[in-house]
C-alpha positions as CSV (number, residue, x, y, z in Angstrom):
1,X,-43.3,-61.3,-15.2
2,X,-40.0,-60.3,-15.9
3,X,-41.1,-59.3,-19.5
4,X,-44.2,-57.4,-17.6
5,X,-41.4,-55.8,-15.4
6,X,-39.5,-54.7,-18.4
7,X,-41.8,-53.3,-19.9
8,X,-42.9,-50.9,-17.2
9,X,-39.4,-49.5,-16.9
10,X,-40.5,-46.8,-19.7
11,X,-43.0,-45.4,-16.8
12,X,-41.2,-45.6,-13.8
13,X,-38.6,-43.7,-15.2
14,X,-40.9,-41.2,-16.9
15,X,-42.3,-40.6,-12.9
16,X,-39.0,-40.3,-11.4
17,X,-37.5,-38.2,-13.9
18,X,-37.9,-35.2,-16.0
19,X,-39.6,-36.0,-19.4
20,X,-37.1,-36.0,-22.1
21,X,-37.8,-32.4,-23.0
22,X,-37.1,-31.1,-19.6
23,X,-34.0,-32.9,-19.7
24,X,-32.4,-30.8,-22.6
25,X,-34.6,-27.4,-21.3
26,X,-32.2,-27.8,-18.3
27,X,-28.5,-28.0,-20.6
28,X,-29.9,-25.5,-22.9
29,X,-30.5,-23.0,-20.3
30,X,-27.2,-23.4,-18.7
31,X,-25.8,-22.8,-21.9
32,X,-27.4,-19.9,-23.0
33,X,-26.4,-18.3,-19.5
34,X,-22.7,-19.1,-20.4
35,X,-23.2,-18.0,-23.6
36,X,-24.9,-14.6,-22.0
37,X,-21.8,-14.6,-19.6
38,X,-19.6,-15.0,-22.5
39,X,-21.3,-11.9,-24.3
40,X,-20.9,-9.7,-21.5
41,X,-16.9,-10.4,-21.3
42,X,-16.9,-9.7,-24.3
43,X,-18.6,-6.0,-24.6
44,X,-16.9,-5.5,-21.5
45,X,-13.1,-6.1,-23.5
46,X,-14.4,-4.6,-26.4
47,X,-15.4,-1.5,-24.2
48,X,-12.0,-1.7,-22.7
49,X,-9.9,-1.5,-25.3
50,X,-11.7,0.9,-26.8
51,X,-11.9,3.2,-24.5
52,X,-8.0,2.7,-23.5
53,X,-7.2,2.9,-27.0
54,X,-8.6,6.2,-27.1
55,X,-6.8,7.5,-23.7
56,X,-3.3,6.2,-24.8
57,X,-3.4,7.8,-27.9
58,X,-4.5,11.1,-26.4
59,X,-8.5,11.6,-28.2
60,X,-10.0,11.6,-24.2
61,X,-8.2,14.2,-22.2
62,X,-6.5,13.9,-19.5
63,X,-9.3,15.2,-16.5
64,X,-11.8,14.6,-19.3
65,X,-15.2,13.0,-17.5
66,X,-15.9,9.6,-19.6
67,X,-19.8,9.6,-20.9
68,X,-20.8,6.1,-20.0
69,X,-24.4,6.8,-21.7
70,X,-22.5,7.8,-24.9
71,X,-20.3,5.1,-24.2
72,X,-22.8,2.4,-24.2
73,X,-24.8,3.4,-26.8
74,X,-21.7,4.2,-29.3
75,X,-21.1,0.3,-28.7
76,X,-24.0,-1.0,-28.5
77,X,-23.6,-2.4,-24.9
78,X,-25.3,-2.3,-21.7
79,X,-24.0,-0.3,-18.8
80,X,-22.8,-3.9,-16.5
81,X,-19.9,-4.9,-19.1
82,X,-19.1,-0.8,-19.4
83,X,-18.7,-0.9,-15.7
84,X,-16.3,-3.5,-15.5
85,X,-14.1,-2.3,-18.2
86,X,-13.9,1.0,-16.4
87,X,-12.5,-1.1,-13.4
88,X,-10.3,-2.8,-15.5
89,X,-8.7,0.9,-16.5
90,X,-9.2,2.0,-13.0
91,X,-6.4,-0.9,-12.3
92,X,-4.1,0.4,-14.5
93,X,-4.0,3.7,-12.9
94,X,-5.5,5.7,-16.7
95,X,-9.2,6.1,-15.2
96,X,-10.3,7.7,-11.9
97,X,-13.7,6.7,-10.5
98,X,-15.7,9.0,-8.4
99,X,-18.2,8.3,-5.7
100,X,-21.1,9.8,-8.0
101,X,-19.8,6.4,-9.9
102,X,-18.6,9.1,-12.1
103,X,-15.2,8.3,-14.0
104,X,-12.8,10.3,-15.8
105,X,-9.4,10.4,-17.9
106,X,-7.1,10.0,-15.0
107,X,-4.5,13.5,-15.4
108,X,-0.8,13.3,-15.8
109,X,1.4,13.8,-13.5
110,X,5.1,14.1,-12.0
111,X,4.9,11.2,-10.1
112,X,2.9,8.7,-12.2
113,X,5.6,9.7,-15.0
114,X,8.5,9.1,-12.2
115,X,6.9,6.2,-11.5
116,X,6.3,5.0,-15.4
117,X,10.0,5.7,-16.4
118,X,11.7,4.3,-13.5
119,X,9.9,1.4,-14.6
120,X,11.0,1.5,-18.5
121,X,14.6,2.2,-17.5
122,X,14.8,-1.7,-15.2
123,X,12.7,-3.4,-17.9
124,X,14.0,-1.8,-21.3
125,X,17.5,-2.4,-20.3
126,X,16.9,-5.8,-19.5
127,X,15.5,-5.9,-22.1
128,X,17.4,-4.7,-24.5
129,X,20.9,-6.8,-23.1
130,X,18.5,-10.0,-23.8
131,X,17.7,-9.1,-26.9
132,X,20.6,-7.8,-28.3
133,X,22.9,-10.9,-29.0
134,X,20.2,-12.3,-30.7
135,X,18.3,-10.1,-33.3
136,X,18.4,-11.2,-36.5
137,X,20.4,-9.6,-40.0
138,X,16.7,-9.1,-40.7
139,X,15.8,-7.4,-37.8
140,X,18.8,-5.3,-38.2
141,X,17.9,-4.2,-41.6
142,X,14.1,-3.1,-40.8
143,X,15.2,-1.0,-38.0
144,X,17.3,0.4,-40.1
145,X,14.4,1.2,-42.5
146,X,12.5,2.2,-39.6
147,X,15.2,4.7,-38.8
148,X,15.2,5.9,-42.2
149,X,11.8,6.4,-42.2
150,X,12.0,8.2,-39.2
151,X,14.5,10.8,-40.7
152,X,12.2,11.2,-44.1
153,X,9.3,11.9,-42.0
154,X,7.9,15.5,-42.0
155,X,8.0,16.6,-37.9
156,X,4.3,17.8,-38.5
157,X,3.5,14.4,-39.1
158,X,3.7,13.3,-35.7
159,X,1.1,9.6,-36.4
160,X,4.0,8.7,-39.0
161,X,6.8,9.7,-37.1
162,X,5.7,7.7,-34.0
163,X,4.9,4.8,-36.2
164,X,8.2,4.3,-37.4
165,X,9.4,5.0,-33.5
166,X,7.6,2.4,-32.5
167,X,8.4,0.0,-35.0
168,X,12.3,0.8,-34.0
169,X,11.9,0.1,-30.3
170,X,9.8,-2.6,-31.2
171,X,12.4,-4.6,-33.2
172,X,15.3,-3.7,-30.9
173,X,13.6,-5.5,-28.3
174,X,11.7,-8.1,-30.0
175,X,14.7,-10.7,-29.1
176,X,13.7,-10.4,-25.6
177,X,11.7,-13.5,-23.3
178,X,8.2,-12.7,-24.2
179,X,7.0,-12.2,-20.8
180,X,9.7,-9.2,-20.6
181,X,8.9,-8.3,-23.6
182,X,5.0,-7.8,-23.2
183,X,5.7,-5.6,-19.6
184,X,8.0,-3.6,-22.0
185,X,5.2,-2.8,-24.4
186,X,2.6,-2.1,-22.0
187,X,4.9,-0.1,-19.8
188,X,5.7,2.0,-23.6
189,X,2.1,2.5,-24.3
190,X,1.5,3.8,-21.2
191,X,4.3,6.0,-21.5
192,X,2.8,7.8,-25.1
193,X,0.4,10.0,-23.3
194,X,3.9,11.7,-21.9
195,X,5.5,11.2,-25.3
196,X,3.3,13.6,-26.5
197,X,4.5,16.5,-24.4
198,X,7.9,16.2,-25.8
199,X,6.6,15.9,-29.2
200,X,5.2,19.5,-28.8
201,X,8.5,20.4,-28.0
202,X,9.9,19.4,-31.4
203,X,12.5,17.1,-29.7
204,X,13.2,14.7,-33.0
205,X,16.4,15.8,-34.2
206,X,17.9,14.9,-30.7
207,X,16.0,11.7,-30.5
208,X,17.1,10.3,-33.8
209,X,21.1,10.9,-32.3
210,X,20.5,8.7,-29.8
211,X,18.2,5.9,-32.1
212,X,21.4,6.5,-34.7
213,X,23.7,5.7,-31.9
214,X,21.4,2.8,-30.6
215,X,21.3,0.9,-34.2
216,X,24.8,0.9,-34.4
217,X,25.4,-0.5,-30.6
218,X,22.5,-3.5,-32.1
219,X,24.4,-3.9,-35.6
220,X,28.0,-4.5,-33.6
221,X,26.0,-6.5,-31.0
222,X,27.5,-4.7,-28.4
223,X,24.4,-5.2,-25.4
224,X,26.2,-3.5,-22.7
225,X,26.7,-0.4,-24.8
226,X,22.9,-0.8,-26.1
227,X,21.8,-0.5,-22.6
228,X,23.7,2.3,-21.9
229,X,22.3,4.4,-24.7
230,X,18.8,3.0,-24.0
231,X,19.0,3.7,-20.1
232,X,20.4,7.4,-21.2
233,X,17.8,8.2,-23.5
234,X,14.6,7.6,-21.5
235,X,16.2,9.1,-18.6
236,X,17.0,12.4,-20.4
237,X,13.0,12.2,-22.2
238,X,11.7,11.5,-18.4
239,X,13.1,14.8,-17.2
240,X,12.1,16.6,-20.4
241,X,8.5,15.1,-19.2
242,X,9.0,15.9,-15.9
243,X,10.1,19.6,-16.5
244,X,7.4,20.4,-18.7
245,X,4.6,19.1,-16.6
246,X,6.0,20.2,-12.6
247,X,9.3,22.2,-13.1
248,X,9.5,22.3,-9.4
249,X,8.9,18.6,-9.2
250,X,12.4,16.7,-8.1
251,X,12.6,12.9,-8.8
252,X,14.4,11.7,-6.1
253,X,14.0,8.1,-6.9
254,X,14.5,8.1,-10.4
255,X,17.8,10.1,-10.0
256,X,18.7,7.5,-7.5
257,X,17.7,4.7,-10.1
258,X,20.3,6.6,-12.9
259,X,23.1,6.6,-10.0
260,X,22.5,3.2,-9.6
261,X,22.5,2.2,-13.0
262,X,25.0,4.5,-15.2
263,X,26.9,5.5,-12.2
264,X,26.0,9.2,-12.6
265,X,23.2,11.8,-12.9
266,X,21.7,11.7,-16.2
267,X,21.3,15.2,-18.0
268,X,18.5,17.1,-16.3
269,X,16.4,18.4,-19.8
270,X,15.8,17.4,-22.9
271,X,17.8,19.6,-25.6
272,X,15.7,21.1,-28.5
273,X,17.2,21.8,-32.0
C-alpha cells in the first residue's frame, strides 16, 4: 500500500500543480519583463545623456524645440524611455516641457546663472580648502601642464582651450570628499552653456592671471588664499555672464553671497584684453 501510495505521488502532484513546463514558462516570463524593464532604463539613460550632452556643450540651442520623433529614431528607441529622460532633464532645470507634451532647450538666463554661480562659489571653495592640503607633487605638475597648455592654445580653438580648463579645475579639486566633489562637477557642467558667452568675449588672457595665480596658491598649499582666488574668479565671470545676458539684471543675492564671503563686492565685469 504504501509502495501503491508512493507511487501515485507523481500524479497527484501533476493535478495540483503546473506541469513542469509551466513551471519554468512562469520564471521565464518574469524575467524577460525585467529584462524588458531593464532595456527601457537603459534607452532611457542612453537618451539622457545624450541629449544633455548635446545641451551642455551648446549643439541644441537654448529655446530650441527638441524633435522627440528624430530623437527616437536617431537612437533607435521608442518614445516611453525618450519620455522619461526628458523628465529627468526637466529636473535639472536644462529642458522645459510644454502642455502640447512639447519640450525644448530650456533658455538662459540672469537668474538661473545667479542661481548656478552662487552655488559654485559655496561648493568650489569648499572645495578647493579640502583639497588643497592634500594634492599630490603629481597633481601639481599636470596642472601645471594643463596651465601650459592652456597658454599654447590658439584662442580660436576654443574645444582645446576648455579642455585644458577643465582638466585644471579638475585636478585642483580632485583632493576633495567625493560627494563634494561630484556636486562640483555637475554644478561646472552646468555652468559651460554660460562659459560660452564669455568665451565670445575673448576673456582668456584675464582668466589665465587668475589660474597662474591659483597654481601657485596650490603649489605653496596655502588653501585659504586658494579660496580666495577661486571665490574671486567665478564671481567676476558670473557678472561678466550676467552683464552680457541682462545688463539691467542686479544680483542681489550673489552680491550678498561675495560680502559674506570675501568681505567686499567683487568687481562688477569681466576685463577683456
Amino acid at each position: 500500500m504504501t509502495a501503491a501510495k508512493g507511487d501515485r505521488r507523481p500524479d497527484l502532484a501533476e493535478d495540483r500543480f503546473p506541469s513542469s513546463d509551466a513551471t519554468q514558462d512562469a520564471p521565464d516570463s518574469a524575467l524577460a519583463e525585467d529584462e524588458a524593464a531593464d532595456s527601457g532604463r537603459d534607452a532611457s539613460t542612453v537618451a539622457y545623456l545624450k541629449i544633455r550632452k548635446d545641451i551642455l556643450a551648446g549643439r541644441a540651442a537654448p529655446g530650441s524645440y527638441l524633435n522627440q520623433v528624430h530623437i527616437a529614431r536617431e537612437l533607435a528607441i521608442s518614445r516611453g524611455p525618450l519620455r522619461e529622460a526628458l523628465r529627468r532633464l526637466e529636473k535639472e532645470g536644462l529642458v522645459v516641457s510644454e502642455k502640447n507634451r512639447r519640450s525644448r532647450v530650456a533658455e538662459l538666463s540672469a537668474s538661473d546663472a545667479e542661481q548656478l554661480y552662487a552655488l559654485r562659489c559655496v561648493n568650489e571653495r569648499l572645495a578647493i580648502e579640502l583639497s588643497v592640503p592634500l594634492l599630490t607633487g603629481d597633481d601639481l605638475r599636470d596642472m601645471a601642464e594643463a596651465l601650459a597648455t592652456m597658454h599654447a592654445t590658439d584662442k580660436s580653438d576654443e574645444d582645446a582651450w576648455e579642455a585644458a580648463h577643465e582638466r585644471f579645475h579638475e585636478l585642483a579639486f580632485i583632493r576633495a570628499p567625493s560627494r563634494i566633489y561630484g556636486v562640483v562637477q555637475e554644478l561646472r557642467e552646468h555652468a559651460g552653456r554660460y562659459i560660452r558667452l564669455l568665451h565670445v568675449e575673448r576673456a582668456h588672457a584675464f582668466a589665465l592671471v587668475e589660474h597662474e595665480q591659483l597654481l601657485t596658491a596650490c603649489q605653496e598649499a596655502d588653501a585659504v588664499r586658494a579660496a580666495q582666488i577661486v571665490t574671486s574668479h567665478l564671481a567676476r565671470t558670473a557678472f561678466g555672464v550676467l552683464t552680457i545676458i541682462d545688463p539691467l539684471y542686479e544680483p542681489a543675492s550673489l552680491r550678498q553671497l561675495m560680502r559674506r564671503v570675501m568681505g567686499g563686492d567683487p568687481v562688477a565685469s569681466v576685463r577683456v584684453s
